[in-house]
Structures are given as structure tokens and as C-alpha cells.
KOLVEX-853303 format. One line per 3 residues: number of its first residue (from 1); for each residue x, y, z of N, C-alpha, C. Coordinates in nm, 2 decimals, always signed. Example, Ala and Ser with C-alpha at 12.3 -4.5 7.8 and 13.67 -1.06 7.14 Angstrom:
<pts>
1 = +1.32,-0.57,+0.78,+1.23,-0.45,+0.78,+1.32,-0.33,+0.78 ~ +1.28,-0.22,+0.71,+1.37,-0.11,+0.71,+1.29,+0.00,+0.79
</pts>
This chain:
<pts>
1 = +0.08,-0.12,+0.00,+0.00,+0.00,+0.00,+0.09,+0.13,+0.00 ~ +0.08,+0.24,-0.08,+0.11,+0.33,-0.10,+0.05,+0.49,-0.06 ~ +0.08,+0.60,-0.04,+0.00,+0.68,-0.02,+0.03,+0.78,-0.15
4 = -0.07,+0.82,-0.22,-0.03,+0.96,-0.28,-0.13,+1.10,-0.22 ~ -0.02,+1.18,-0.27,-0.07,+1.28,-0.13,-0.08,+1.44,-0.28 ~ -0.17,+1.55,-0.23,-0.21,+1.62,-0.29,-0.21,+1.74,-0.24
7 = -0.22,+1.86,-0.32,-0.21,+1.96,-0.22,-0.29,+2.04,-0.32 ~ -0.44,+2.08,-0.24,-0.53,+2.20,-0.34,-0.57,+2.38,-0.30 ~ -0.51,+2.46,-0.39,-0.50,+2.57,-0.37,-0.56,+2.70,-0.45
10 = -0.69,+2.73,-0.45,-0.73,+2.89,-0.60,-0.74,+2.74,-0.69 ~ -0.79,+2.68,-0.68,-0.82,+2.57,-0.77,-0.78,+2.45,-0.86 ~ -0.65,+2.48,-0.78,-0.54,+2.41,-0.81,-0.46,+2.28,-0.77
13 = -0.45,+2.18,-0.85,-0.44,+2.09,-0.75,-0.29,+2.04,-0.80 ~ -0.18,+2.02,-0.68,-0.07,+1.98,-0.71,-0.05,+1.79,-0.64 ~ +0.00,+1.75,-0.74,+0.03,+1.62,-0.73,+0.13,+1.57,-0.63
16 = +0.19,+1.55,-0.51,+0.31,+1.54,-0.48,+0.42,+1.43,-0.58 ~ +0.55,+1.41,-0.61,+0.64,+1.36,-0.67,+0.67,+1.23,-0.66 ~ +0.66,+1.21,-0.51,+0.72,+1.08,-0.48,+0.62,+1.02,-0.33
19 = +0.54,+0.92,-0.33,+0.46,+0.90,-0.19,+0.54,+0.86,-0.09 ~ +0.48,+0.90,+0.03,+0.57,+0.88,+0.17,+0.54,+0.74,+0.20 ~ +0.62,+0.67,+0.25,+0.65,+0.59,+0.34,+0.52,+0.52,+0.39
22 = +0.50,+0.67,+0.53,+0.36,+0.68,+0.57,+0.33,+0.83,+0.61 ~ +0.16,+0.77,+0.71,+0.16,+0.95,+0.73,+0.09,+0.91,+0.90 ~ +0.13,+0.99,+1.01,+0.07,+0.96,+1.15,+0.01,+1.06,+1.14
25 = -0.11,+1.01,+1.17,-0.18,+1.13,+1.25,-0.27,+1.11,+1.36 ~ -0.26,+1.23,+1.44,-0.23,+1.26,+1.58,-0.37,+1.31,+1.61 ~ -0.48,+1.28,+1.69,-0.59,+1.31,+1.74,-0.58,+1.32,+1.91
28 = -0.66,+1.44,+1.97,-0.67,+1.40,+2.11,-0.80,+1.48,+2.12 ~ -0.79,+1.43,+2.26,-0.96,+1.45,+2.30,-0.88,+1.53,+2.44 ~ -0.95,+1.68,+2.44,-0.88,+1.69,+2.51,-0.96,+1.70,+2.65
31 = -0.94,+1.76,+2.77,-0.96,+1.65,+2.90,-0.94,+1.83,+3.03 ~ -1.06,+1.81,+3.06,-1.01,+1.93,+3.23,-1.05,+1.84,+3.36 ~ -0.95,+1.84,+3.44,-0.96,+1.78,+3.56,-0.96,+1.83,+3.68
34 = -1.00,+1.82,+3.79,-1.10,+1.86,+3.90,-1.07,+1.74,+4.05 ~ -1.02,+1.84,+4.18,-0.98,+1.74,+4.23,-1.11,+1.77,+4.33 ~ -1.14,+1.64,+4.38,-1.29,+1.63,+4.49,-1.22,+1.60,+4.59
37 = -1.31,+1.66,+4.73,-1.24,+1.63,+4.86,-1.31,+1.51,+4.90 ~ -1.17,+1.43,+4.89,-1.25,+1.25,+4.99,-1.24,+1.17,+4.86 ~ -1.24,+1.23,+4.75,-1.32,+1.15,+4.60,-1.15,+1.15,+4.51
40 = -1.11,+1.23,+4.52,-0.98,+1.25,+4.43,-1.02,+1.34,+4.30 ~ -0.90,+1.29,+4.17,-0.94,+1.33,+4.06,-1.10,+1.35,+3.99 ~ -1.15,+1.41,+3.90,-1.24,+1.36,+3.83,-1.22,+1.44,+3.71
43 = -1.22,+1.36,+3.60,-1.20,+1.40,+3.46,-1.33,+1.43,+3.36 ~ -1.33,+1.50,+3.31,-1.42,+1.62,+3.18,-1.40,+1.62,+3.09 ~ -1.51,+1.54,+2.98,-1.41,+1.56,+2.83,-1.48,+1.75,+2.80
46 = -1.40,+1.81,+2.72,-1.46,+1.93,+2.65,-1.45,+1.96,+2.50 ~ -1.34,+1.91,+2.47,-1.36,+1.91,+2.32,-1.25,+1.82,+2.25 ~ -1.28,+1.79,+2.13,-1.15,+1.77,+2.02,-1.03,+1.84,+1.99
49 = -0.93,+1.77,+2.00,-0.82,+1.93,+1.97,-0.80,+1.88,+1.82 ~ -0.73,+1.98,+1.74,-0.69,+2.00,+1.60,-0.65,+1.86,+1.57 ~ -0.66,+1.76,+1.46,-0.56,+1.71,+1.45,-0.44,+1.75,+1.37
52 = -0.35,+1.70,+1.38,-0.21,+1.70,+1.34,-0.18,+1.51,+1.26 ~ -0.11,+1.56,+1.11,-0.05,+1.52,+1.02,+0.10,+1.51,+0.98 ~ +0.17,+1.44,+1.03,+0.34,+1.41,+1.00,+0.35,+1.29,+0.88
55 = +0.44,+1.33,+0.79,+0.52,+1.24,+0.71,+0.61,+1.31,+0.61 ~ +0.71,+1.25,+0.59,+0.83,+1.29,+0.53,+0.82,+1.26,+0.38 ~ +0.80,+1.32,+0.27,+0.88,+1.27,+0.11,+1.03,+1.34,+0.06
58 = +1.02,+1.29,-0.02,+1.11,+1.33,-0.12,+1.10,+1.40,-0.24 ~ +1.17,+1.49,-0.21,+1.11,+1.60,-0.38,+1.29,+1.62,-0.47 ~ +1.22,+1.51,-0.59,+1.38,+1.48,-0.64,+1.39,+1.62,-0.72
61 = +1.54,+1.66,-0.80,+1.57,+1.74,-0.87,+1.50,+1.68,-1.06 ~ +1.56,+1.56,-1.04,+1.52,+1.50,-1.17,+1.38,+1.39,-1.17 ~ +1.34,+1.38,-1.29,+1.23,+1.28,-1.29,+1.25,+1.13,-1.29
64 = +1.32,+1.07,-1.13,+1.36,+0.94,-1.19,+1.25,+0.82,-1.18 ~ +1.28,+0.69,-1.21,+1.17,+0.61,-1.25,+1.07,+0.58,-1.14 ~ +1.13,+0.62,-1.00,+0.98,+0.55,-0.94,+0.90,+0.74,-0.91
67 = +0.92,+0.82,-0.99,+0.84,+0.92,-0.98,+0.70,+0.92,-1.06 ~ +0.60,+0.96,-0.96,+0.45,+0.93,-0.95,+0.41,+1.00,-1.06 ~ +0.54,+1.17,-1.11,+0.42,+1.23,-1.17,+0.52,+1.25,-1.27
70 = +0.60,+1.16,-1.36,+0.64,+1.16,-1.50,+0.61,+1.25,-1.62 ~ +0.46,+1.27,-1.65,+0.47,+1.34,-1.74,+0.44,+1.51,-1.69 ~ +0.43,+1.53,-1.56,+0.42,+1.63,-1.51,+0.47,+1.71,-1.44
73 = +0.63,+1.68,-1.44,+0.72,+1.68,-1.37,+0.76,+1.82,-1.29 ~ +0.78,+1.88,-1.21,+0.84,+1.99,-1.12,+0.92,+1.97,-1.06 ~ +1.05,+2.03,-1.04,+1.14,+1.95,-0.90,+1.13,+2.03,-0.79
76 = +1.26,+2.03,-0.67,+1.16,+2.02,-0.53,+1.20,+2.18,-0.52 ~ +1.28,+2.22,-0.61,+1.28,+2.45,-0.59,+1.13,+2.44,-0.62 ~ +1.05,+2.37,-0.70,+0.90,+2.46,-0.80,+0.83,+2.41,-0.62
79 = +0.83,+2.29,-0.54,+0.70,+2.26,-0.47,+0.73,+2.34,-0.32 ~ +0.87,+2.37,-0.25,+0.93,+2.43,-0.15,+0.92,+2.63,-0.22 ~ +0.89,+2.66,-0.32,+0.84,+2.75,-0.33,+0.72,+2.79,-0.32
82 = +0.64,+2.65,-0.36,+0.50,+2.69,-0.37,+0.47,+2.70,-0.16 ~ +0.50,+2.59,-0.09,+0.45,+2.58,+0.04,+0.52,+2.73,+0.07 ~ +0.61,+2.83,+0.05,+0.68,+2.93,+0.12,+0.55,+3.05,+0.12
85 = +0.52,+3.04,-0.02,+0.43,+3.11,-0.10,+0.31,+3.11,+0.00 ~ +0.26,+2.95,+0.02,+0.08,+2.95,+0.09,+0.12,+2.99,+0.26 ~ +0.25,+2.97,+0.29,+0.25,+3.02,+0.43,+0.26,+3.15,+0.45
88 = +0.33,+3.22,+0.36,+0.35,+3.37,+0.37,+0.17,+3.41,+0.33 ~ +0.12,+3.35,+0.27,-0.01,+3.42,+0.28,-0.09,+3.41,+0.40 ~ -0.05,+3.30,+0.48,-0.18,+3.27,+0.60,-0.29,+3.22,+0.60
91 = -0.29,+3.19,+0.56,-0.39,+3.08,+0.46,-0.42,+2.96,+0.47 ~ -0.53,+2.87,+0.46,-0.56,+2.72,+0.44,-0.53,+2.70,+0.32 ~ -0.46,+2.56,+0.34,-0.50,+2.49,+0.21,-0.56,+2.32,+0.18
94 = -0.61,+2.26,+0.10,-0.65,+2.21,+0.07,-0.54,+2.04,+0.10 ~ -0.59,+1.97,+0.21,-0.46,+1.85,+0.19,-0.51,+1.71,+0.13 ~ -0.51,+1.65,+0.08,-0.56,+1.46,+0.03,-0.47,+1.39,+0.05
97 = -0.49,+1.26,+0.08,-0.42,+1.23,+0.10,-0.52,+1.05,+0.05 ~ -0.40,+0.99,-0.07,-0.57,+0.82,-0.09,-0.46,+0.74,-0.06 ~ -0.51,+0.64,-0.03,-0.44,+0.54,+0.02,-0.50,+0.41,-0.11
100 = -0.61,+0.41,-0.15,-0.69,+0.32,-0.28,-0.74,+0.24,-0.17 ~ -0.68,+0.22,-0.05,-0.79,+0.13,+0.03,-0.93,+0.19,+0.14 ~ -0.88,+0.24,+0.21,-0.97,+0.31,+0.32,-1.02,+0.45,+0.26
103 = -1.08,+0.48,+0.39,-1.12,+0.63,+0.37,-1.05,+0.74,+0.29 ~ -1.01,+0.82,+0.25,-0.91,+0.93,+0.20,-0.93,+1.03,+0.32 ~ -0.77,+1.11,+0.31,-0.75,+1.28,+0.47,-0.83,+1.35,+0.33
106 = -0.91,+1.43,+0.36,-0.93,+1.57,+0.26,-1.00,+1.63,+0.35 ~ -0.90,+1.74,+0.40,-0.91,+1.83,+0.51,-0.84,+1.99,+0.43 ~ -0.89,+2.08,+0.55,-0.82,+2.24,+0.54,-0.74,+2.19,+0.62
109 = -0.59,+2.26,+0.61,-0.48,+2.23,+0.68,-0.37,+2.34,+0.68 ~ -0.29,+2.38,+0.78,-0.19,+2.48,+0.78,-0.05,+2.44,+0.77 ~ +0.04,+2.48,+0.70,+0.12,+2.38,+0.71,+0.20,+2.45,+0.85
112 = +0.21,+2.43,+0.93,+0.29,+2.43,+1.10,+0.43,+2.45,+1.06 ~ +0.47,+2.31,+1.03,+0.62,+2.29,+1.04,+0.66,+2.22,+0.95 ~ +0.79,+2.28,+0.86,+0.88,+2.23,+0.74,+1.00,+2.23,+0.76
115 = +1.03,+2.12,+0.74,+1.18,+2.07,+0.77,+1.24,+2.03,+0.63 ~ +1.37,+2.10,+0.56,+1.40,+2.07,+0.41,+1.59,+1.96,+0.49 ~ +1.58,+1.87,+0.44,+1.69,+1.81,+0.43,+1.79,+1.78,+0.31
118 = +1.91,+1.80,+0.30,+1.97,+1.78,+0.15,+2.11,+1.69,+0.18 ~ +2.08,+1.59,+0.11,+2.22,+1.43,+0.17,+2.33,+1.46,+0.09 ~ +2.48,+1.42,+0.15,+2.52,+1.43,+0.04,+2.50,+1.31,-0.04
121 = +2.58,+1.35,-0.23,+2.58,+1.24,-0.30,+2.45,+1.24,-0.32 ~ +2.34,+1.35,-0.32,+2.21,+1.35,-0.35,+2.17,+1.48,-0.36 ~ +2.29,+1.56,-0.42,+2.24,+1.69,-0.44,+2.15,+1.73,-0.52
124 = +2.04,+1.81,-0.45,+1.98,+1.89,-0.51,+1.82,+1.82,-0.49 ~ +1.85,+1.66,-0.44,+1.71,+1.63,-0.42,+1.69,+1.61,-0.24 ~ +1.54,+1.71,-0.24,+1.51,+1.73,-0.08,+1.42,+1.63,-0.04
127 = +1.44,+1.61,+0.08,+1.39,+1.55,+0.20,+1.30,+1.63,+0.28 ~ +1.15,+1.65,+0.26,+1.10,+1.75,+0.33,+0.98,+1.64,+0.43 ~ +0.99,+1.67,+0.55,+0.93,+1.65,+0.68,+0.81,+1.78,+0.71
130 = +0.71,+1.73,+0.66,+0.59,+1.83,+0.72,+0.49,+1.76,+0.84 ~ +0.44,+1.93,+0.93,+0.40,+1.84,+1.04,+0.23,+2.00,+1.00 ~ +0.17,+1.89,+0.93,+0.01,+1.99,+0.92,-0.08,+2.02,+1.03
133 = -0.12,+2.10,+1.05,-0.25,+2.10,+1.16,-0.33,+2.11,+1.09 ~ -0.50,+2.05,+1.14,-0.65,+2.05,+1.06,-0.70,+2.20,+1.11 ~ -0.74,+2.31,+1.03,-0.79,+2.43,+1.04,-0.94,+2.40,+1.02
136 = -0.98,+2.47,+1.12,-1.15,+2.52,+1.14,-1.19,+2.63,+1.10 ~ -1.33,+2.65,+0.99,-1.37,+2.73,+1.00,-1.41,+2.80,+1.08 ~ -1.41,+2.95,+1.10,-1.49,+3.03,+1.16,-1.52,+3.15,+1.23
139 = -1.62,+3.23,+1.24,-1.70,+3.33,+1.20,-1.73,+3.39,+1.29 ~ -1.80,+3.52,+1.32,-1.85,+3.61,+1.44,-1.92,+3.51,+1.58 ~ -1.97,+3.43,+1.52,-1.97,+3.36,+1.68,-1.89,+3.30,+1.72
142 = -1.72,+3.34,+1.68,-1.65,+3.22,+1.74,-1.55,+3.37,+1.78 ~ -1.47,+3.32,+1.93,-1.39,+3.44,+2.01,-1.24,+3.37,+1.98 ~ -1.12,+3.43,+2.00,-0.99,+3.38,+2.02,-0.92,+3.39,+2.12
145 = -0.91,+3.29,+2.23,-0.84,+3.29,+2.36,-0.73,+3.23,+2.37 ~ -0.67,+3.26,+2.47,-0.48,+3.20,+2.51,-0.53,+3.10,+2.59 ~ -0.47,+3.00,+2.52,-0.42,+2.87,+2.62,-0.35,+2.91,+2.75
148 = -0.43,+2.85,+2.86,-0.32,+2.84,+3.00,-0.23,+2.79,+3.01 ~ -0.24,+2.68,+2.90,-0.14,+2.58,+2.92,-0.03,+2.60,+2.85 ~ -0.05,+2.69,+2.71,+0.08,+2.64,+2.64,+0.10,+2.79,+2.58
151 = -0.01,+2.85,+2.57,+0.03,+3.11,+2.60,-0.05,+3.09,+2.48 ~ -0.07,+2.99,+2.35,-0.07,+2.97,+2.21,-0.22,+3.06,+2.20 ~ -0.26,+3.12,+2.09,-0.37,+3.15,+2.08,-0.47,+3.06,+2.00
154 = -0.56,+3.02,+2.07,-0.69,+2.94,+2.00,-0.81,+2.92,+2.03 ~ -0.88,+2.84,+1.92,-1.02,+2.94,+1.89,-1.11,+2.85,+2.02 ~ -1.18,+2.90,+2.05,-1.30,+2.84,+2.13,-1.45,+2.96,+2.11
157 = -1.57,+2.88,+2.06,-1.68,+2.89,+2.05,-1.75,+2.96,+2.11 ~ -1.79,+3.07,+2.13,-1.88,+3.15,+2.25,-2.04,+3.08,+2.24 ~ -2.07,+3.11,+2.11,-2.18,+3.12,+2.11,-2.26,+2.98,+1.98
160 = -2.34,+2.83,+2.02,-2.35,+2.77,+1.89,-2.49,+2.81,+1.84 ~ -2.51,+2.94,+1.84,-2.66,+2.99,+1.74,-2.78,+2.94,+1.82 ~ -2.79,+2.86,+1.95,-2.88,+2.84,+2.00,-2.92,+2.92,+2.14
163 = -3.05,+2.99,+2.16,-3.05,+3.09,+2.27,-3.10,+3.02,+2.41 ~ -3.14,+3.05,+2.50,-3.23,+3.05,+2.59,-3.35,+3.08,+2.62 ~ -3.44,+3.01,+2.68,-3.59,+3.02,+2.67,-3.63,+3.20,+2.67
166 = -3.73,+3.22,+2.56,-3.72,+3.34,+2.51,-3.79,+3.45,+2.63 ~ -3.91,+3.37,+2.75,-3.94,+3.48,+2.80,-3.91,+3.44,+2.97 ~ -3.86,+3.37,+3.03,-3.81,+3.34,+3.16,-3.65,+3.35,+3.17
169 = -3.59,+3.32,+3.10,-3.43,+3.32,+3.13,-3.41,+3.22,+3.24 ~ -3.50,+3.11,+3.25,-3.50,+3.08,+3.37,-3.54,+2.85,+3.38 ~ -3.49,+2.82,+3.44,-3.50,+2.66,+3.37,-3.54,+2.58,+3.58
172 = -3.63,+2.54,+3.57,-3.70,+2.45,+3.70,-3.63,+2.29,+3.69 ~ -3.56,+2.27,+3.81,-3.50,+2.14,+3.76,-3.58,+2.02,+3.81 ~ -3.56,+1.89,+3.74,-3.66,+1.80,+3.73,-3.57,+1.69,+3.75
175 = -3.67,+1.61,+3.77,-3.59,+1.46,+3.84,-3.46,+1.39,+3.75 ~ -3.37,+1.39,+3.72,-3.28,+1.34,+3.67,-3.17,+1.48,+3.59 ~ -3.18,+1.57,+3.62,-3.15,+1.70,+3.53,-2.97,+1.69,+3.59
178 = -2.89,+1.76,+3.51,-2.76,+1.78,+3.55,-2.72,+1.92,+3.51 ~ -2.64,+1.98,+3.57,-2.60,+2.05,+3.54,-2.54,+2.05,+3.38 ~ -2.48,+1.95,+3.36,-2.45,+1.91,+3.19,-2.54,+1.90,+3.10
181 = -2.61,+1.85,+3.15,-2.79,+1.84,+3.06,-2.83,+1.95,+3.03 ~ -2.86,+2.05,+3.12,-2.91,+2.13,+3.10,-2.86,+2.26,+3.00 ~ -2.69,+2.27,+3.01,-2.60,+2.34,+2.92,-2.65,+2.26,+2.80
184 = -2.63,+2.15,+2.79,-2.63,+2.10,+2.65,-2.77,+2.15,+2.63 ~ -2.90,+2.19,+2.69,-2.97,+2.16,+2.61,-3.06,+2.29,+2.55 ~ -3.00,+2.43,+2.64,-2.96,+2.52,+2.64,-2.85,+2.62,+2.54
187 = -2.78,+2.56,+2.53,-2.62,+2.61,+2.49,-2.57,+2.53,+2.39 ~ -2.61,+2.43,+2.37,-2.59,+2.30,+2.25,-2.44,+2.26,+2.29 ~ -2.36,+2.29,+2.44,-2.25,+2.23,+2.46,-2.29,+2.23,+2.61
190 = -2.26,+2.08,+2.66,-2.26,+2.02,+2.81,-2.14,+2.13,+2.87 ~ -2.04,+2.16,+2.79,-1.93,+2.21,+2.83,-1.95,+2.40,+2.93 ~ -2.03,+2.43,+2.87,-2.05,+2.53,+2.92,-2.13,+2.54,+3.08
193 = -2.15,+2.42,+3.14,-2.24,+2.40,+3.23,-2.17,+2.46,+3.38 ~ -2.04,+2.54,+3.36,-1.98,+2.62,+3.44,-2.06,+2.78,+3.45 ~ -2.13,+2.80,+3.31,-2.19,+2.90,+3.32,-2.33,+2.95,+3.41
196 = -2.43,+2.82,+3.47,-2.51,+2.80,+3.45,-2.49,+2.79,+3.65 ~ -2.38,+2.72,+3.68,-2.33,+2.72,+3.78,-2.25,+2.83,+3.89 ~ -2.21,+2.95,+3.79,-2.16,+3.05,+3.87,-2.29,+3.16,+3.86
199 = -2.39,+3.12,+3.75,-2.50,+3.22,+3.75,-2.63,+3.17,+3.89 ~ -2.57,+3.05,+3.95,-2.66,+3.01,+4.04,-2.59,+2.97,+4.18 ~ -2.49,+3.02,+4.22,-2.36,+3.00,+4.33,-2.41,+3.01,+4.47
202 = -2.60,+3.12,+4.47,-2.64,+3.14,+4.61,-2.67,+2.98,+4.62 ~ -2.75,+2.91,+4.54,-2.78,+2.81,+4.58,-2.72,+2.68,+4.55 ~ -2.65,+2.67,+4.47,-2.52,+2.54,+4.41,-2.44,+2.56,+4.50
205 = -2.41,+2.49,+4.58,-2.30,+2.42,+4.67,-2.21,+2.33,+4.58 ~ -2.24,+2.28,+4.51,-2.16,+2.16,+4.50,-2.22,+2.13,+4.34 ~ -2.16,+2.16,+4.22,-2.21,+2.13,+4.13,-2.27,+1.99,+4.03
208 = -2.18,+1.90,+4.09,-2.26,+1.78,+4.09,-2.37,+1.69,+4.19 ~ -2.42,+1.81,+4.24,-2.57,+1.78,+4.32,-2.68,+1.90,+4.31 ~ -2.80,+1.89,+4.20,-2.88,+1.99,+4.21,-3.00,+1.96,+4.30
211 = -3.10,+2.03,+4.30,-3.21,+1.99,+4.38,-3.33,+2.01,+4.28 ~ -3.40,+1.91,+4.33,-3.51,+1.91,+4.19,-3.64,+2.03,+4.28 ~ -3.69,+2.11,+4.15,-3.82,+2.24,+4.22,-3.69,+2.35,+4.23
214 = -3.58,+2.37,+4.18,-3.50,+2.49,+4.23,-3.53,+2.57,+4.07 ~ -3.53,+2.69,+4.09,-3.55,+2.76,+3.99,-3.38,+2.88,+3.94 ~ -3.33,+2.77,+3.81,-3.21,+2.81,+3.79,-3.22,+2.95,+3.69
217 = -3.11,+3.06,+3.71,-3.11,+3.16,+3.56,-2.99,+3.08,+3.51 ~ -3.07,+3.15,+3.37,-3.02,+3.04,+3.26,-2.96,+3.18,+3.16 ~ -2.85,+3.22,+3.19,-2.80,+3.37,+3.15,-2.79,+3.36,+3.02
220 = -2.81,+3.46,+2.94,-2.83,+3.48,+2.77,-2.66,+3.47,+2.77 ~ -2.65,+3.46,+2.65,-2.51,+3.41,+2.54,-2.43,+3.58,+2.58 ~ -2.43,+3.69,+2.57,-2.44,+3.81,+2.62,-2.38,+3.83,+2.75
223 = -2.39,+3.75,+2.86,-2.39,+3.76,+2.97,-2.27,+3.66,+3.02 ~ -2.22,+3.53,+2.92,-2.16,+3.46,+2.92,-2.03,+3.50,+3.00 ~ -1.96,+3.63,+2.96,-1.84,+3.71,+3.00,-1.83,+3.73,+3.16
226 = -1.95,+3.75,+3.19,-1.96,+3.73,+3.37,-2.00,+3.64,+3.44 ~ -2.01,+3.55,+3.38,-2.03,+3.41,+3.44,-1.94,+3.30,+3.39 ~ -1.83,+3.35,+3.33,-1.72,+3.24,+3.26,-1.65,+3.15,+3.35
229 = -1.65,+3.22,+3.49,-1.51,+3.15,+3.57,-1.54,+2.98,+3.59 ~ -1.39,+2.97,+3.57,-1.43,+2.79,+3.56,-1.45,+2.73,+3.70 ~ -1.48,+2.60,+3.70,-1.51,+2.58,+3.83,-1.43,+2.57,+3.89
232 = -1.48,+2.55,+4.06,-1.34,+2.54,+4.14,-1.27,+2.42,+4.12 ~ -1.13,+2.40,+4.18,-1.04,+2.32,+4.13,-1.12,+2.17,+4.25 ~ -1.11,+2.27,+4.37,-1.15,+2.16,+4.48,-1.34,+2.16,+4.50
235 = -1.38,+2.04,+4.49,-1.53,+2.09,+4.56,-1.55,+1.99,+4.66 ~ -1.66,+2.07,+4.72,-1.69,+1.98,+4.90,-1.76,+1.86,+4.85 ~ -1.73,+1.76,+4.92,-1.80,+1.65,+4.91,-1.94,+1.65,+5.00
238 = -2.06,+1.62,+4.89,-2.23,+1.61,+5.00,-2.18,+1.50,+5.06 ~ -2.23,+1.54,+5.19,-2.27,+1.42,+5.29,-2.36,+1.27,+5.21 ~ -2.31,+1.19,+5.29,-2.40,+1.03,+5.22,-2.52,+1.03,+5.25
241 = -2.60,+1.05,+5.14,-2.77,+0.99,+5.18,-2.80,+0.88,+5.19 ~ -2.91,+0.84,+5.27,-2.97,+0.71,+5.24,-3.00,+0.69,+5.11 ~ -2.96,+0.54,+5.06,-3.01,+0.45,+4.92,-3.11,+0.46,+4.89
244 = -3.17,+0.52,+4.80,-3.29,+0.50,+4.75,-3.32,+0.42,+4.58 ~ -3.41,+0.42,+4.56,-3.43,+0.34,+4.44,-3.53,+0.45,+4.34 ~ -3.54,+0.51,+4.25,-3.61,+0.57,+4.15,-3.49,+0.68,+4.12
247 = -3.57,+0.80,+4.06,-3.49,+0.89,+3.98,-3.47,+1.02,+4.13 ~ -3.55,+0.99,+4.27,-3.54,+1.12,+4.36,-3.48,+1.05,+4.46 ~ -3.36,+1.15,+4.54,-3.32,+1.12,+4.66,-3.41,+1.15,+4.75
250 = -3.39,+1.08,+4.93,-3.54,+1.11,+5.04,-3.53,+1.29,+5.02 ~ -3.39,+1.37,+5.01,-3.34,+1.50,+5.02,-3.50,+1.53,+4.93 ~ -3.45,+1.47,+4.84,-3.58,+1.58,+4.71,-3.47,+1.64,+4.64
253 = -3.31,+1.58,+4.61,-3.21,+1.58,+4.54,-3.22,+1.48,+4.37 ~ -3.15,+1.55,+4.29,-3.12,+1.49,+4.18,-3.00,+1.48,+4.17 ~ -2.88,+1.36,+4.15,-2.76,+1.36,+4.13,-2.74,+1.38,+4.00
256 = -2.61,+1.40,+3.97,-2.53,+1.39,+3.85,-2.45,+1.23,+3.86 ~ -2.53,+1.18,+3.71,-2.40,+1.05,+3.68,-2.41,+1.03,+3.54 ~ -2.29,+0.89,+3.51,-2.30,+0.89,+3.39,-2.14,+0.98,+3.30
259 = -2.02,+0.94,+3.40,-1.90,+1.01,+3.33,-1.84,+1.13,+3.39 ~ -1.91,+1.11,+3.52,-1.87,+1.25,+3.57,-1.89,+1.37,+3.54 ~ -2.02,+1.39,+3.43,-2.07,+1.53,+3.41,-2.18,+1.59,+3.52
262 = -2.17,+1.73,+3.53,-2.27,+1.80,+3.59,-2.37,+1.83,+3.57
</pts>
């Protein structure tokens, strides 16, 4: 199995010369963690991060026999000029990538990082190591914030086009409700269920325990900015209730389960 790999730009589509080897690519799910008192860790999925694409070809000077694109030949000054070209503009471009067996990559992609290598006794033909990231579109509902973790700037979602109830601002919680549930169903992301939580702090103790008959604000998309702060790192652990069996604790409590969401 082979890969040939492609690169599409203003409608243009370039052949690569010679197919790599292979190509890794790198997916993570990324994860915020939360330590409980008595309970320890507990882990949060919140979103997908970018993925990322590595693999190395070779871009010869001449057209030799195991080159893919013979009658269309460019050597590796025409293709290290073209990538200089689409990075100085800032720009997406177009990546493929077929293998003739599986699925095909055909993604927007940046190219990150290029590495040109030249051997001796092989002058003139390059060794180029690209490491792509997958680019997202997107538009006035989307803000750009700094990573804590790493200073980088990147995109996160304020707003996904869906509002809150148009004449209460206001959500009654019901037997089985979570603080996750209700972001998601609200906000079309579980993830924001921090918001929903510092907008209700007289009465949320403990975010993974609501009380069912409590009457939550459910803050407009607008208001987001003053209710952003994440949650605490540490939370108190509820005292143990008696066992019960249905969807209500004897309290007249609704818990959070199911992965550790709110």
C-alpha cells in the first residue's frame, strides 16, 4: 500500500512527486480535571483538539523512474516554493491524502512545520518533513483565547446559534436534570455547564448535586463574559444519603451520573 498525497489551492491541485513511506496522525480529545475532597481526581471531556499530520517525502531534482508524476514533472525548488508562497499568505489549504484502500485525509490544513533536508551524493534532491494541523472554520460567533497551558492562541466557541428560553431566562430542575444536561440543552454544549453554575452560586453548593423544584437563571449568550469563571479546582463533598431506588433522593435531590458530568 502506497499513499499519494495532494495539495489544493485557488483551484489548483498539485500532485506530490514521490509518496511517503507513511503518514501519523495525531488526534486528542482533550480533558479538564478537577480534584474532589474525599473522592480525588475527576476527569471532563470538553472538546477535540486540531488534529495534526506528519510524514516525510522526497522532492527529487530530476524525474527518476519511481516518480509518480512523469509526465508532469516539477522538481523540489517549484514545490518548497509553492509551500513558502501559501504560508506567507496565512492561509488554508487544501490536503488529500488516498491510500486506494480506506477512507481518504481531505481536510483544510496549515502547514505548522517544514523541515528541508539535502544528503550528500544526493544533491539537489530534498527530503522534506511536514507536520500539518486541521484548520476550522470560523466566524463572528466564534472568540480567540490563550491557552493556560501552552500562551498559544486558539479558537473556542462562545456562542453555537442556539438561545435560551425566550421569556423566563429561567430553567426548574426535574428529576434526573444535571447541570450538563441542561448546558447541552440550552447552549448545544454540556461544556459550558460552568456558566449556569456561577450564575446560580447562592444556591449550588456543590455542582454535581442539584435539587429538583429549584428555579435556575439560565444567563443569555451576552452575559456569558460574567459568568465564565471555571469551576473550582477543589469541591466539597455532600454528605451520604440514604439509598434510594427511583430517579429522587429522600433529600428531594437529583444527582449527577454517567462520566462524571454536571
Amino acid at each position: 500500500m502506497s499513499f499519494a498525497l495532494f495539495f489544493k489551492k485557488d483551484n489548483m491541485v498539485y500532485h506530490l512527486p514521490v509518496n511517503p513511506e507513511q503518514i501519523e496522525t495525531t488526534s486528542v480529545q482533550a480533558i479538564e480535571k478537577y480534584e474532589v475532597l474525599k473522592l480525588g481526581q475527576i476527569a471532563i471531556p470538553t472538546h477535540m483538539e486540531l488534529t495534526e499530520y506528519s510524514f516525510e517525502v522526497e522532492l527529487p531534482k530530476e524525474p527518476y523512474h519511481y516518480v509518480e508524476t512523469s509526465g508532469d514533472f516539477r522538481d523540489a525548488d517549484f514545490y518548497l516554493n509553492l509551500f513558502r508562497t501559501w504560508r506567507k499568505s496565512q492561509e488554508p489549504v487544501r490536503f488529500i491524502a488516498s491510500n486506494g484502500v480506506g477512507d481518504d485525509i481531505n481536510t483544510l490544513v496549515l502547514i505548522e512545520e517544514l523541515s528541508v533536508t539535502e544528503k550528500a551524493g544526493e544533491e539537489g534532491d530534498k527530503y522534506v518533513s511536514f507536520k500539518l494541523l486541521e484548520y476550522r472554520e470560523f466566524g463572528k460567533k466564534s472568540a480567540v483565547i490563550k491557552s493556560l497551558s501552552t500562551g498559544k492562541a486558539k479558537k473556542k466557541k462562545v456562542s453555537s446559534g442556539k438561545t435560551n428560553p425566550k421569556s423566563t431566562g429561567s430553567y426548574v430542575v426535574k428529576s434526573g436534570d444535571t447541570l450538563w444536561g441542561i448546558a447541552k440543552k440550552y447552549y448545544g454544549e454540556g461544556t459550558k455547564y460552568n456558566i449556569i453554575y456561577n450564575a446560580n452560586k447562592d444556591k449550588i453548593k456543590n455542582p454535581a448535586v442539584i435539587n429538583i423544584g429549584w428555579k435556575l437563571k439560565i444567563p443569555s449568550t451576552n452575559e456569558f463574559s460574567k459568568y465564565s469563571a471555571p469551576l473550582p479546582k477543589t469541591i466539597k463533598k455532600e454528605p451520604k444519603l440514604p439509598k434510594y431506588t427511583g430517579g429522587v433522593s429522600a433529600s428531594g435531590r437529583t444527582h449527577s451520573s454517567g462520566g462524571g458530568r454536571f
